[in-house]
C-alpha positions in Angstrom: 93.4 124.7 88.1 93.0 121.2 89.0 93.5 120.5 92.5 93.1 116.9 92.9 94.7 114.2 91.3 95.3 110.2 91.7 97.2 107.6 89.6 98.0 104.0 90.0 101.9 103.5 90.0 103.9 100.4 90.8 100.5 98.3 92.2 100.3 101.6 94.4 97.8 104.3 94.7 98.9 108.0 94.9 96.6 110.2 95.9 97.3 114.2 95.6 95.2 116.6 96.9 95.5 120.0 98.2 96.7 120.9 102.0 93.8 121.6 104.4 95.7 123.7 106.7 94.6 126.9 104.6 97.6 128.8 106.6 99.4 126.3 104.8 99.7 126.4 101.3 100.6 123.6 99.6 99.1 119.5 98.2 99.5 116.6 100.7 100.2 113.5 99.0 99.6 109.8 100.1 100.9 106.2 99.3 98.0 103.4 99.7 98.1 99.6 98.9 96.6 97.1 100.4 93.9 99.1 102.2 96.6 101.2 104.5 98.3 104.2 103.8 101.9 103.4 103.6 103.5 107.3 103.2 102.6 110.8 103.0 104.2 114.1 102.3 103.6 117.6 101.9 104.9 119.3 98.8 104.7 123.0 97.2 102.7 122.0 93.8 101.0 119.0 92.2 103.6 118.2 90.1 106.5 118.5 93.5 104.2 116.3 95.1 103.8 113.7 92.2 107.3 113.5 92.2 107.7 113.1 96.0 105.5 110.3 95.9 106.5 108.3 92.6 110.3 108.3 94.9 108.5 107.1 97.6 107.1 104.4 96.2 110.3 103.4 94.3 112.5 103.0 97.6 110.0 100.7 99.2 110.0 98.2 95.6 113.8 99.1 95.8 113.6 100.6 92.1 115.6 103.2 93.1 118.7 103.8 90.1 121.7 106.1 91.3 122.7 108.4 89.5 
């Protein structure tokens, strides 16, 4: 199982890895740019997380399509 993962998306880095509260369960995720984090989350799997941040990172570029 992989239990770390990162990607570039939007000029962003995302950053997945998994909770260290091991009471917890869980994979954190974070939004960087620019040398700051600029979100973070907590989500039930990678793939949750992944998701969670790729929204993230489309409200603050205001890419955001309703639906």
């Amino acid at each position: 199982m992989q239990t770390t993962y990162e990607e570039e998306y939007l000029d962003h880095q995302i950053y997945i890895e998994p909770n260290p509260d091991r009471y917890n369960e869980g994979f954190e995720w974070v939004i960087c740019k620019d040398g700051g984090v600029w979100d973070s989350g907590l989500k039930f799997s990678i793939e949750d997380a992944l998701e969670a941040a790729r929204k993230a990172v489309d409200l603050r570029q205001g890419t955001v399509v309703a639906s």
